[in-house]
Backbone as numpy.savetxt, mean C-alpha at the origin, in Angstrom:
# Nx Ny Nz CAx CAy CAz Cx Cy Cz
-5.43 -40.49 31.88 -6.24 -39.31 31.88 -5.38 -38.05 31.88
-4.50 -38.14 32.51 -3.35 -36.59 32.61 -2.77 -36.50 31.30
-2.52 -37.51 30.55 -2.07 -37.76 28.96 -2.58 -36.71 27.99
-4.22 -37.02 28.22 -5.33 -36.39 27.61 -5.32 -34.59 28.06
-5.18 -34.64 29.49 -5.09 -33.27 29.95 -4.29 -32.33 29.44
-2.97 -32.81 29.90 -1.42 -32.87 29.04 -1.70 -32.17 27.66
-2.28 -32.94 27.07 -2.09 -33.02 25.59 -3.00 -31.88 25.02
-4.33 -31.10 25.71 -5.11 -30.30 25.72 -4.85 -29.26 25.73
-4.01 -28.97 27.44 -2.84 -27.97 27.94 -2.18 -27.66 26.70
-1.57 -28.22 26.02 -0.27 -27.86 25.07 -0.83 -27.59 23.74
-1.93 -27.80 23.44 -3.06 -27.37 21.85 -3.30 -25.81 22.53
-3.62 -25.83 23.52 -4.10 -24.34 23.95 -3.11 -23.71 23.89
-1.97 -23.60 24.56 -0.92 -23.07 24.81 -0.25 -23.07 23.49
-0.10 -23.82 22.39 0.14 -24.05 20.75 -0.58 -22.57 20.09
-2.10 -22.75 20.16 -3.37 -21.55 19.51 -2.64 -20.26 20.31
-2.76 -20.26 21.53 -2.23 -18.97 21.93 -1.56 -18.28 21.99
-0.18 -19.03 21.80 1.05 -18.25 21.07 0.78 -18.16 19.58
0.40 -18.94 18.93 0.07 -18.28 17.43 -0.98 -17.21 17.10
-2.21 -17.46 18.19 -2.91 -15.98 17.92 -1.96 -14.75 18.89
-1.28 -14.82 19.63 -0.28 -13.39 20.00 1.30 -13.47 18.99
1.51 -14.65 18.52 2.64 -13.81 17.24 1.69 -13.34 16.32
0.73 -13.85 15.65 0.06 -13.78 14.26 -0.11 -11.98 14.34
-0.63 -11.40 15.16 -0.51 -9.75 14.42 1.10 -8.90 14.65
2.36 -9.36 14.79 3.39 -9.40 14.74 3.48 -9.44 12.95
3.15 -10.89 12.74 3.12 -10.92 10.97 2.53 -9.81 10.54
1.50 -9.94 10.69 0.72 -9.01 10.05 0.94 -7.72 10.30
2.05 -6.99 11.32 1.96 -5.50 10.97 3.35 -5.82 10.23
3.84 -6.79 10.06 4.92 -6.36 9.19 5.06 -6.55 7.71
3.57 -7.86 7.13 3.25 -7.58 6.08 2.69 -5.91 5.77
1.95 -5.84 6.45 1.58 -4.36 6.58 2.27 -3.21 6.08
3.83 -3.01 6.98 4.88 -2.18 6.80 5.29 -2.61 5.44
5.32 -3.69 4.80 6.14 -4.09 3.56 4.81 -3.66 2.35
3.96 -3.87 2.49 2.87 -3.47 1.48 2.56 -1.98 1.44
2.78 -1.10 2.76 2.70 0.35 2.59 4.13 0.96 1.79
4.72 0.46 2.28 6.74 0.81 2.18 6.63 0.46 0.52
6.44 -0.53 -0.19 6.28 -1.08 -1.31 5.48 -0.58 -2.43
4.92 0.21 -1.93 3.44 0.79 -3.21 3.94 1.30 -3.84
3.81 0.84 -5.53 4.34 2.07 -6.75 3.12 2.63 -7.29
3.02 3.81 -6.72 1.79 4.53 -7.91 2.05 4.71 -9.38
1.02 4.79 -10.22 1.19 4.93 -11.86 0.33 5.72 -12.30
0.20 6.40 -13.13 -0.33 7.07 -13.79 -0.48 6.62 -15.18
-1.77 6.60 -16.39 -1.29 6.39 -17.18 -2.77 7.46 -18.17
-2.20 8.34 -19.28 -3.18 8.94 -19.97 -2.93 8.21 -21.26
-4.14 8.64 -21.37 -4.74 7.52 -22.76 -5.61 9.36 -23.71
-5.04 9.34 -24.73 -5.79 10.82 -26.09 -7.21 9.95 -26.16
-8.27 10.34 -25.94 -9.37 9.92 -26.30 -10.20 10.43 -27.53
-9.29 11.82 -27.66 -10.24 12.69 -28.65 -9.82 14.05 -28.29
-10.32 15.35 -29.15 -8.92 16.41 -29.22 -8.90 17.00 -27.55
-8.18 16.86 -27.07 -8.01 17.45 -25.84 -8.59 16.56 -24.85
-9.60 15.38 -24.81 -9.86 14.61 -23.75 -9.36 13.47 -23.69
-9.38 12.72 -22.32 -7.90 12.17 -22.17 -8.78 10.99 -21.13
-8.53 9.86 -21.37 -9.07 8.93 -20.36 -7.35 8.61 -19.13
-7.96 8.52 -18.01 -6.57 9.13 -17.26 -6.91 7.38 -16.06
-5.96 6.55 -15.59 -6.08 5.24 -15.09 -4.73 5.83 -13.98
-5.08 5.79 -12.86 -4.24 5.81 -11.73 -4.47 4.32 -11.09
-3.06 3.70 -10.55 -3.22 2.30 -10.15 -1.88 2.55 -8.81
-2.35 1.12 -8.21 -1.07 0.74 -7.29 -0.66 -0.23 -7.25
0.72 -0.32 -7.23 1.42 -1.71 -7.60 2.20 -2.22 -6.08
2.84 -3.63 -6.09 3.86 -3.38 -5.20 4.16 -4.47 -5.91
5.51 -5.03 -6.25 6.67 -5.89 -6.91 5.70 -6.17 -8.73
5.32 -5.45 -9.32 4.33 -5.81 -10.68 2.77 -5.67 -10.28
2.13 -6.37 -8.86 1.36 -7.13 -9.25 0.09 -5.32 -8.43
-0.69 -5.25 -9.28 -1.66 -4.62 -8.81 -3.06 -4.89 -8.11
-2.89 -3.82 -7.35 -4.48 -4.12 -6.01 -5.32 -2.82 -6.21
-5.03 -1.97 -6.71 -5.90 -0.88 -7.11 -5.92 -0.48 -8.21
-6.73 0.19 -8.78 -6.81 0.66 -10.15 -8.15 1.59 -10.16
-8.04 3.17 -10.62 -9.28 3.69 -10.66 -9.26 4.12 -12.59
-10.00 4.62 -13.34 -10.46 5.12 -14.61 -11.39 6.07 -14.43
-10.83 6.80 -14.93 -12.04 8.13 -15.07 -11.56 8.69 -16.78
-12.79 8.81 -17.31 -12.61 9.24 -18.71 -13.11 10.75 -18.69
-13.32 11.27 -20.05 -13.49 12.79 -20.40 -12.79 13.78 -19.96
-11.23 13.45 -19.39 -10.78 14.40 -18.27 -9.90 15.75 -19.52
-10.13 16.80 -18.97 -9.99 17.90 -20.09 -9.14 19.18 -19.57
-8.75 18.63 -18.24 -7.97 19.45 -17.48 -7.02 18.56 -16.16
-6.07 19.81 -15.72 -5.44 19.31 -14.11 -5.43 20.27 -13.85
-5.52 20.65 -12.34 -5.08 21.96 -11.53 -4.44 20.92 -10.14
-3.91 22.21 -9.69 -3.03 22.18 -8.63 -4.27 22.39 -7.59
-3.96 21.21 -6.80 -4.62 21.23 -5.29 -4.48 21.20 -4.17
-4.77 21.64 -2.83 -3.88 21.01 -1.55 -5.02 20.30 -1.20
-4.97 19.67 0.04 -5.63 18.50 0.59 -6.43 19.45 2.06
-6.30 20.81 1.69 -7.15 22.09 2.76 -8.49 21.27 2.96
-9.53 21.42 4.20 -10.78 21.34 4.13 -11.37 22.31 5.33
-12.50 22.40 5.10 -12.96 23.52 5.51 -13.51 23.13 7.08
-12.66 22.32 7.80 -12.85 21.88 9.41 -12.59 22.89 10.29
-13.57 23.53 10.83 -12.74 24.58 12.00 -12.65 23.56 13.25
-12.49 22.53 13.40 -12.29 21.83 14.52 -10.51 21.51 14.45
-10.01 21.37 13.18 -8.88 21.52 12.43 -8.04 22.09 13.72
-6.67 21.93 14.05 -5.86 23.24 15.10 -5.12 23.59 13.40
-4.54 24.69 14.45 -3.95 25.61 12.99 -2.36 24.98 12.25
-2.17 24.22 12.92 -0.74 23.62 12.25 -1.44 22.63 11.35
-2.82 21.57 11.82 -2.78 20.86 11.02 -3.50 21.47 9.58
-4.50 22.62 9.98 -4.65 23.42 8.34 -3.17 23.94 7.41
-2.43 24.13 8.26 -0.72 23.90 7.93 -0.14 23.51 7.24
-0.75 21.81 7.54 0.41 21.34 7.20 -0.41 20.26 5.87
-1.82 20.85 5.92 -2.99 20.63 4.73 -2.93 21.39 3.52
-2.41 22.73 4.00 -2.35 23.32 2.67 -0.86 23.38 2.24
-0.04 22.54 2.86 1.43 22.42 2.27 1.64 21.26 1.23
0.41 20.17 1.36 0.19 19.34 1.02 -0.10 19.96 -0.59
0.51 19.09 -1.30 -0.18 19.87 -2.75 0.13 18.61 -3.83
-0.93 18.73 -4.74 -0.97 17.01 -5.38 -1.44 17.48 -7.13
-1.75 17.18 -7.62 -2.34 17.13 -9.50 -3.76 16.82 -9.13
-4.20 17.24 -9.58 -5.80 16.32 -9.64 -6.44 17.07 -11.16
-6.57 15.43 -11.57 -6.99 15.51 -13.01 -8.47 15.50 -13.20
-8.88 16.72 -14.20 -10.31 16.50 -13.64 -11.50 16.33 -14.73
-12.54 15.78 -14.62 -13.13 15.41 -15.68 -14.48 15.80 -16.23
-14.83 16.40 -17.44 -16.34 17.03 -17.53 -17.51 16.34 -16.45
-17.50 15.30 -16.51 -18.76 15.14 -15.34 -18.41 15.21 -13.67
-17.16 15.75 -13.34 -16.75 16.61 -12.12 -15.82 15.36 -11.82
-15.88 13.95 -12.18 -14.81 13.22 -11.20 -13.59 13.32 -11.44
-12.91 13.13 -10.77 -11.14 13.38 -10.38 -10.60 12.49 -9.78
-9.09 12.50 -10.35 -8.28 11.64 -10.04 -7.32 12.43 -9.40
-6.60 12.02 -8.29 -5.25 12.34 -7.97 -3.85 11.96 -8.15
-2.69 13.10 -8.16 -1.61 12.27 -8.10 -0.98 13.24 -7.57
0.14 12.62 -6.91 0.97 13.30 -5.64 2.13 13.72 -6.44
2.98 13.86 -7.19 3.53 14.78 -7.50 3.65 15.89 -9.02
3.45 16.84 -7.74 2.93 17.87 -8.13 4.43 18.53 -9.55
5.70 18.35 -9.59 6.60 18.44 -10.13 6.34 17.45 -11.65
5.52 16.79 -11.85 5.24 16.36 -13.06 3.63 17.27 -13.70
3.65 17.98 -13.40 2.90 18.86 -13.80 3.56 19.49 -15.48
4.56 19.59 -15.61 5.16 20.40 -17.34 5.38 19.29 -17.67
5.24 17.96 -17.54 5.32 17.16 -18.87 3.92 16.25 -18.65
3.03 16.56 -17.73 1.82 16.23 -18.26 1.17 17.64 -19.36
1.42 18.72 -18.96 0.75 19.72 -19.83 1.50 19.81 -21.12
2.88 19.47 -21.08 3.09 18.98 -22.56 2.85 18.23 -23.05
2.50 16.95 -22.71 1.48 15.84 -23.55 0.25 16.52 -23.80
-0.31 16.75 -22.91 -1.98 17.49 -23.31 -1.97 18.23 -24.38
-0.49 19.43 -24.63 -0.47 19.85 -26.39 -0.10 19.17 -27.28
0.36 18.09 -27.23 1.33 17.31 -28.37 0.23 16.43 -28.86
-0.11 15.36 -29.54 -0.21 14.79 -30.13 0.07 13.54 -30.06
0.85 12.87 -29.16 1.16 11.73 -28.25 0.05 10.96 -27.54
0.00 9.71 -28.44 -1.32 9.24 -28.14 -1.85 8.40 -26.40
-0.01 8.34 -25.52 -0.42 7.63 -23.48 0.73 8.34 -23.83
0.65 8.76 -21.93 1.26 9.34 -21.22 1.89 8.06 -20.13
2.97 7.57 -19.96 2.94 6.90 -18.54 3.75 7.24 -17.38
3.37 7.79 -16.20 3.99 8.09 -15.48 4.12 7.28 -14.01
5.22 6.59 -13.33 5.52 5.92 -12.61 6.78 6.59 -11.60
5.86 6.26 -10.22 6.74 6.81 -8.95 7.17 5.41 -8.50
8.54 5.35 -8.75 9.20 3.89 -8.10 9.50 4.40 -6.81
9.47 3.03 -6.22 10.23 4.06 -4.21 11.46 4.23 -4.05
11.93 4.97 -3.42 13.54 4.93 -3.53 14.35 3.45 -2.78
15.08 3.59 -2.81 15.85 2.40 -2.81 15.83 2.24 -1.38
15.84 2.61 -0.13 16.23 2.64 1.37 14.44 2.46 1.61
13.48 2.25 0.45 12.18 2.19 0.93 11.77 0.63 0.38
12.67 0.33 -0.60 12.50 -1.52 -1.19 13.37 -1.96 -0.40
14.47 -1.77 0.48 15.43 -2.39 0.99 14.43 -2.73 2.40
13.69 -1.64 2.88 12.88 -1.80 4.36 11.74 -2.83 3.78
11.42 -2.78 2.84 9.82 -3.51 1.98 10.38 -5.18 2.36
11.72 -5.36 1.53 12.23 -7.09 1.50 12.66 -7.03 3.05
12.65 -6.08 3.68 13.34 -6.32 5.22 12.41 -7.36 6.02
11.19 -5.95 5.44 9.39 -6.35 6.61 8.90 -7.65 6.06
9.39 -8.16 5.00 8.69 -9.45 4.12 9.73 -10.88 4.85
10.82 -10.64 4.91 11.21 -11.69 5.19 11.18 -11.77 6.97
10.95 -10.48 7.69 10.85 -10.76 9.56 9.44 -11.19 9.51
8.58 -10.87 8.46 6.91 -11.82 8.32 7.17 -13.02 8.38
7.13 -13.19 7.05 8.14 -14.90 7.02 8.27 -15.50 8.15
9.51 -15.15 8.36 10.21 -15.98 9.72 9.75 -15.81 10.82
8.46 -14.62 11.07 7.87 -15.03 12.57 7.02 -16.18 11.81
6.08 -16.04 10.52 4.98 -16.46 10.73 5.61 -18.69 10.75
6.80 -18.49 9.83 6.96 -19.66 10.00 7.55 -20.22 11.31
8.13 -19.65 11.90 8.68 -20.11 13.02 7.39 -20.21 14.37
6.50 -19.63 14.03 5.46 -19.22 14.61 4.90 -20.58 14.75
4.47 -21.42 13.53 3.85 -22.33 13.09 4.47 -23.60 13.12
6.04 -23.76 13.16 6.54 -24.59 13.78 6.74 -24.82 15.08
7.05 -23.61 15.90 7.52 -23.77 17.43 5.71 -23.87 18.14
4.82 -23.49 17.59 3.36 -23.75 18.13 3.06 -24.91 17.77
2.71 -25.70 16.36 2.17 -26.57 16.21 3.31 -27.58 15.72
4.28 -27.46 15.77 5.41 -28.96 15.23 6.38 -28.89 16.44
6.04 -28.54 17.36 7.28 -28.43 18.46 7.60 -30.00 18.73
8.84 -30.30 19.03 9.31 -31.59 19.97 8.72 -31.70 21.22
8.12 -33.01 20.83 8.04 -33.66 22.39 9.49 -33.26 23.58
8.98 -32.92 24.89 10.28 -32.69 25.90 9.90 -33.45 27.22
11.01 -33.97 27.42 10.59 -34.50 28.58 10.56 -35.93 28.59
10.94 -36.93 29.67 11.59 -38.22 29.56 10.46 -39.13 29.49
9.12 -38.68 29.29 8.08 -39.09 28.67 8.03 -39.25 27.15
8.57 -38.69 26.50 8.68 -38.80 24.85 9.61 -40.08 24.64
10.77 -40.47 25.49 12.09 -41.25 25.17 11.08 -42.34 24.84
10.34 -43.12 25.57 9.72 -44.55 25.62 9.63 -44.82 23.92
């Protein structure tokens, strides 16, 4: 009967260390999927001056977002200001320091993109005659080096996690028999 007890004890004690490592993994998949995101941009000439405009997010190729908005016939410069007076005054601050592209489209929807320094060679495509535009923010290098950092300390908790909980060695001069 203590065998059975024993053996109960140590399934529980197995689940419970894997549900307290398991969000360990997970904020560090986390850190590697935020750290990792390549935004894209891509304009498509639809017709004279309108432009079907596809913002996406990548991380190593593979994409998880993707928006399309067509008829877009303009960009202006925006900050991320809103009209909160609950707001304190650094963070209206540090809202209107914020400043992004937002491409915008006859039936009012809009797309964003964060840098604002590709602004003269999107408005030179918009005069030219150049039928896509593609524009891609890779991360800098000290931001893919932290990405494969957070991917492989995932890894190795989640596997070590899953061995030392559920494949552990018998201990104890009860196993020898």
């Amino acid at each position: 009967m203590s065998g059975r007890n024993e053996s109960a004890r140590k399934r529980r004690q197995a689940v419970s260390s894997f549900l307290i490592l398991l969000p360990f993994t997970l904020v560090f998949l986390g850190m590697a999927f935020a750290l990792g995101t390549e935004p894209r941009i891509l304009m498509e000439r639809t017709g004279e001056q309108t432009f079907r405009v596809t913002g996406s997010n990548q991380i190593f190729g593979f994409r998880f977002y993707t928006k399309t908005i067509g008829g877009v016939d303009r960009v202006q410069l925006a900050t991320a200001a809103r009209n909160d007076r609950t707001e304190s005054i650094q963070e209206r601050q540090r809202r209107l320091d914020q400043v992004r592209l937002d491409f915008m489209a006859t039936d009012g929807s809009r797309l964003s993109w964060g840098r604002e320094g590709d602004s003269r060679m999107i408005d030179d495509f918009m005069r030219s005659n150049a039928p896509i535009l593609q524009l891609v923010e890779p991360p800098p290098w000290w931001r893919t080096g932290l990405t494969w950092l957070c991917l492989v300390l995932a890894v190795l908790i989640f596997t070590g996690t899953i061995r030392n909980c559920f494949f552990a060695k018998p201990t104890g001069f009860s196993a020898v028999r």
